[in-house]
C-alpha positions as CSV (number, residue, x, y, z in Angstrom):
1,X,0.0,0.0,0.0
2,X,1.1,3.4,-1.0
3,X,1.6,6.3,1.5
4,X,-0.9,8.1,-1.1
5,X,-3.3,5.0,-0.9
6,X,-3.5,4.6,2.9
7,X,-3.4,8.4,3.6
8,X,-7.0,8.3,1.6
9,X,-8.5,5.6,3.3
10,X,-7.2,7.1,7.1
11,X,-9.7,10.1,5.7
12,X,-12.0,8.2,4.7
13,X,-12.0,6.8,7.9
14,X,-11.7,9.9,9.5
15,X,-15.0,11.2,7.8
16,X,-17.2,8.3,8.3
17,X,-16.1,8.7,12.1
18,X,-17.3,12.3,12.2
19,X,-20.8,11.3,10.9
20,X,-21.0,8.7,13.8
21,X,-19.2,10.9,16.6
22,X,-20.0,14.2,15.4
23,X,-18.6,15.2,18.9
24,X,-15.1,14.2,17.4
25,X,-15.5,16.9,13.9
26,X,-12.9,19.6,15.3
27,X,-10.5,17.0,16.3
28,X,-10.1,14.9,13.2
29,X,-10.8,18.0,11.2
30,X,-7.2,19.4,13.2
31,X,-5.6,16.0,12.7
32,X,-6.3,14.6,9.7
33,X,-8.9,16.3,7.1
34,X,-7.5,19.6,7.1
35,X,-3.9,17.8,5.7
36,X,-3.0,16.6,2.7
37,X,-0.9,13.8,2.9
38,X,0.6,11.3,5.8
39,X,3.8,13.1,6.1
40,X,2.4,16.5,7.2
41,X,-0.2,15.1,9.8
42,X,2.6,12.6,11.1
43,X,4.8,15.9,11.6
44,X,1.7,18.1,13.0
45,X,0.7,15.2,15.4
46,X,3.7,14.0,17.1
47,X,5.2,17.4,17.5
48,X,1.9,18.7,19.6
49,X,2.6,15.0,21.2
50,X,6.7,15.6,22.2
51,X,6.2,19.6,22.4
52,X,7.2,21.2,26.1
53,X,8.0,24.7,27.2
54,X,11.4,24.3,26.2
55,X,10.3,22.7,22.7
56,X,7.6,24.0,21.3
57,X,5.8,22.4,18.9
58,X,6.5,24.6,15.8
59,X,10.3,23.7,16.1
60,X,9.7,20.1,16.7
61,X,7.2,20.4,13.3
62,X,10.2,21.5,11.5
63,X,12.2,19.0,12.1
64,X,9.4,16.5,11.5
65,X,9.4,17.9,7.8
66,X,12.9,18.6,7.1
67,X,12.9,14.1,8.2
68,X,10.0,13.3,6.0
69,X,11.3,16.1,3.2
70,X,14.9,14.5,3.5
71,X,14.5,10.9,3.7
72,X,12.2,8.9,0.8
73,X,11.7,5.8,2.9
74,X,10.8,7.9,6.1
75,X,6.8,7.9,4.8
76,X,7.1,4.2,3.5
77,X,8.7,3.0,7.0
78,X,4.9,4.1,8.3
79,X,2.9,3.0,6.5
80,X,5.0,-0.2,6.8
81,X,4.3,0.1,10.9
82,X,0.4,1.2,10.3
83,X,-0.5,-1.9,8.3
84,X,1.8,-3.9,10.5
85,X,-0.2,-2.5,13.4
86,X,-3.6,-3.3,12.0
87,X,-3.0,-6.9,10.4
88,X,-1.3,-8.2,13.5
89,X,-2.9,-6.2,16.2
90,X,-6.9,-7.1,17.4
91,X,-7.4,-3.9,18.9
92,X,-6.6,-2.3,16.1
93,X,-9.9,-1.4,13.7
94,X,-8.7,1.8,11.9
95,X,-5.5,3.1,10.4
96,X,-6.6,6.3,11.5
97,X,-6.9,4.7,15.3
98,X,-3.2,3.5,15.3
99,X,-2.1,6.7,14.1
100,X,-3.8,8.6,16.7
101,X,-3.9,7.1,19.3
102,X,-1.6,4.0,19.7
103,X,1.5,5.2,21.6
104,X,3.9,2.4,20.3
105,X,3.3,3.5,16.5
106,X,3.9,7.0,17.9
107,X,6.9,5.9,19.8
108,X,8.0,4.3,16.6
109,X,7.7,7.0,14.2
110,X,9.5,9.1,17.1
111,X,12.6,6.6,17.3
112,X,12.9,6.9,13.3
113,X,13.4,10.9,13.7
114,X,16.0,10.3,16.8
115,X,18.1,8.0,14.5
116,X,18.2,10.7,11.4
117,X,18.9,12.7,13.3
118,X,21.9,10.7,15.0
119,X,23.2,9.5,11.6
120,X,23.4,13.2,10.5
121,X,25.7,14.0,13.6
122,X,23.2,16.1,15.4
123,X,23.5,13.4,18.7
124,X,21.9,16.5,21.3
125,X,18.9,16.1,19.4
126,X,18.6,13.0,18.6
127,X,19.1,12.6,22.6
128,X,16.5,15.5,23.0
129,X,13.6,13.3,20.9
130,X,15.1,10.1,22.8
131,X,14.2,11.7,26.2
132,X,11.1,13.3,25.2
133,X,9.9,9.6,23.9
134,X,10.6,8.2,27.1
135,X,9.0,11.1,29.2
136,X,5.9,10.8,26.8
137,X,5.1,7.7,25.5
138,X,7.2,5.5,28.4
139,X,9.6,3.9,25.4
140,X,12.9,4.3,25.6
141,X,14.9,3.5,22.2
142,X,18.4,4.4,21.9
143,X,18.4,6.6,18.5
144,X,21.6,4.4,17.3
145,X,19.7,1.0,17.3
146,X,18.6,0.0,14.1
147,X,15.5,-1.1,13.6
148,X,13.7,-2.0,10.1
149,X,10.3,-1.8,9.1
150,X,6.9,-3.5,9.1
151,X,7.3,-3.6,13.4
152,X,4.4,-3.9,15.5
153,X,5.0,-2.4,19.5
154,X,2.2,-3.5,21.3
155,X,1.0,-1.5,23.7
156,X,4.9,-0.6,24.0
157,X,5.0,0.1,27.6
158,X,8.7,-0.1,29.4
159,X,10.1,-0.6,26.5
160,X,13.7,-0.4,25.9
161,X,16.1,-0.9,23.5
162,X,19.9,-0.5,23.3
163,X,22.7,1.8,21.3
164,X,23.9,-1.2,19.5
165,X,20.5,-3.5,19.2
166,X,19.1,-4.5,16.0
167,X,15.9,-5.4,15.0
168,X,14.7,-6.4,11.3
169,X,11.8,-6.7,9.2
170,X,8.8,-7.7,10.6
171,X,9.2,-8.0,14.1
172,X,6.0,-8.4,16.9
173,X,7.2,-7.1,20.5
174,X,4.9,-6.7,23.2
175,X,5.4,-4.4,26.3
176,X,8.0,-4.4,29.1
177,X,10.7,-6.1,26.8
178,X,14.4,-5.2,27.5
179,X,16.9,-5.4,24.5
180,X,19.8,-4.6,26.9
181,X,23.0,-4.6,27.4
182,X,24.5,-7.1,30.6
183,X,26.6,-4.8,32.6
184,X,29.3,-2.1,32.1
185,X,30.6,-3.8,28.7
186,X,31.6,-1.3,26.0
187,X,31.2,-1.9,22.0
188,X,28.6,-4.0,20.2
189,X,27.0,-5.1,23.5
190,X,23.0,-5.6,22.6
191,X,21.2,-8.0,20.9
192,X,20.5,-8.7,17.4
193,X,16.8,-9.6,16.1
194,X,16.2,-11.0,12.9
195,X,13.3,-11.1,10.8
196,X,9.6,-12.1,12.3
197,X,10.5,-12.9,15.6
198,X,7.6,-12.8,18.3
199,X,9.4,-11.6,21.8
200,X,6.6,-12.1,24.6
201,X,5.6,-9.6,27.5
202,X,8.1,-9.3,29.5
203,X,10.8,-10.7,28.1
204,X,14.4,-9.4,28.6
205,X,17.2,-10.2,26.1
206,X,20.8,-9.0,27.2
207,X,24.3,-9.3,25.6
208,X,25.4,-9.2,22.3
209,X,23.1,-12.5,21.3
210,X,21.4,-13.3,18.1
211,X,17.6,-14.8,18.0
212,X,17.3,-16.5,14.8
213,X,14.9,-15.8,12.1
214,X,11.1,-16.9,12.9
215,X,12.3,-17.6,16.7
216,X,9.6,-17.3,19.3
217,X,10.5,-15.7,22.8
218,X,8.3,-16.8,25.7
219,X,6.8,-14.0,28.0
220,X,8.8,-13.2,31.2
221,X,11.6,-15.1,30.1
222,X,15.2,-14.0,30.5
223,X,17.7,-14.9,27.1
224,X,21.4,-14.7,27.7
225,X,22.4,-17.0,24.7
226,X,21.6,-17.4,21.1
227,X,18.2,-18.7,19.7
228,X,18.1,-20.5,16.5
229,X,15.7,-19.8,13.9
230,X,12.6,-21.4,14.4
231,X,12.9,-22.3,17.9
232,X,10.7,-21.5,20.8
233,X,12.8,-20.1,24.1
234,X,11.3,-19.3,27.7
235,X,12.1,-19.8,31.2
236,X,14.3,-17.9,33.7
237,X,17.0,-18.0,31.9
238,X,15.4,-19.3,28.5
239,X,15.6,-22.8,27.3
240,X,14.8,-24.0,24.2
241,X,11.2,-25.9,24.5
242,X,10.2,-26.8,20.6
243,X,10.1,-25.3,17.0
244,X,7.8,-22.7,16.1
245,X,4.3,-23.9,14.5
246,X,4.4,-20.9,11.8
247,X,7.5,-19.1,9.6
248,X,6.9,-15.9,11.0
249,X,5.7,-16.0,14.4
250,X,5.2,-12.1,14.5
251,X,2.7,-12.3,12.0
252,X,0.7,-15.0,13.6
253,X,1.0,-13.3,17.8
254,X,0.5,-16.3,18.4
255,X,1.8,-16.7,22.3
256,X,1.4,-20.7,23.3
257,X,4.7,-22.2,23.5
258,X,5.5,-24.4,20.7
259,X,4.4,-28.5,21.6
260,X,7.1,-29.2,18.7
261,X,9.7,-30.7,21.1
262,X,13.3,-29.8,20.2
263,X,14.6,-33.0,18.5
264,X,18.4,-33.9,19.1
């Protein structure tokens, strides 16, 4: 879907909603219908969201669309994380839903400015959005991590991610989930997640481990060594307890351990 495409259909939304809540006109009138495209409301919204007395909003706007302006995938990343979002997520109904009001697509969108900003040398800032993320939305992502598109935060509460973390394509995580680091180490120190991983409520990942392709983490569980791709871990610390039923466990949320027992 085209950021043109889904940007008519969130107004399409947005209008039917008006006829239904007429109490709701002004607001989605000031948040969606009086813009033309996703980029501009995405800038308008999440600088009112991040804004404080020592930010206002107008300056946090410009560098919304200076991002969106500069970088062509910026626009495509979110509309990647809305339809991500809406296919994977049960409480989600309406693209124009997520984008209002679901904090971890917020948080999201936030994190991509952070890390522009990092990557063109303007660290303060990119630390200024970072704080303001946490303060706001109660995510914390390091703007260095890299993290790739299609991603579905769920609910996104306590949320944190490390400087040197990776996460790819297509990836489910659900709230309180730590991709941290295991002490006072120094250098690539977080972990690495590869494409459609499910990691569970809960669950905290730390060190410099990799957890395969398709690899399902257990809620609450604690990883401190690799997972292999297509393997189910939980458990404090996490043991491997059977292959994933699907390919891509984050497309499925599907969070029953595996009966699939490992076979040696």
């Amino acid at each position: 879907m085209t950021a043109e495409h889904i940007w008519s259909v969130i107004s399409s939304e947005a209008e039917r909603e008006i006829e239904r809540e007429p109490c709701m006109k002004h607001f989605l009138e000031q948040h969606i219908l009086s813009f033309d495209d996703l980029a501009s409301a995405l800038a308008m919204l999440l600088s009112v969201k991040l804004a404080s007395r020592h930010f206002p909003p107008q300056v946090l706007q410009s560098l919304f669309d200076d991002f969106y302006g500069q970088t062509a995938e910026a626009v495509e990343m979110a509309v990647f994380d809305l339809t991500a979002t809406l296919d994977r997520d049960p409480a989600a109904v309406n693209y124009f839903e997520i984008m209002l009001f679901l904090k971890g697509f917020q948080a999201l969108q936030t994190y991509r400015l952070s890390h522009w900003l990092w990557n063109n040398d303007r660290k303060p800032m990119a630390y200024l959005m970072q704080n303001r993320m946490s303060e706001v939305f109660a995510v914390d992502i390091h703007p260095a991590a890299r993290i790739g598109k299609g991603i579905l935060l769920d609910h996104a509460t306590s949320l944190v991610i490390g400087e040197t973390a990776v996460v790819e394509d297509n990836v489910s995580i659900l709230h309180e989930v730590t991709l941290g680091g295991t002490g006072k180490e120094t250098g690539d120190r977080h972990p690495k997640v590869r494409k459609s991983v499910l990691i569970g409520a809960g669950a905290k990942i730390l060190g410099n481990v990799e957890i395969g392709e398709g690899a399902k983490v257990g809620a609450g569980s604690v990883v401190l060594d690799n997972v292999p791709p297509n393997y189910t871990v939980a458990g404090v610390p996490a043991q491997i307890v059977g292959r994933t039923e699907v390919a891509e466990p984050s497309l499925e949320m599907n969070q029953r351990l595996s009966e699939r027992r490992r076979q040696d």
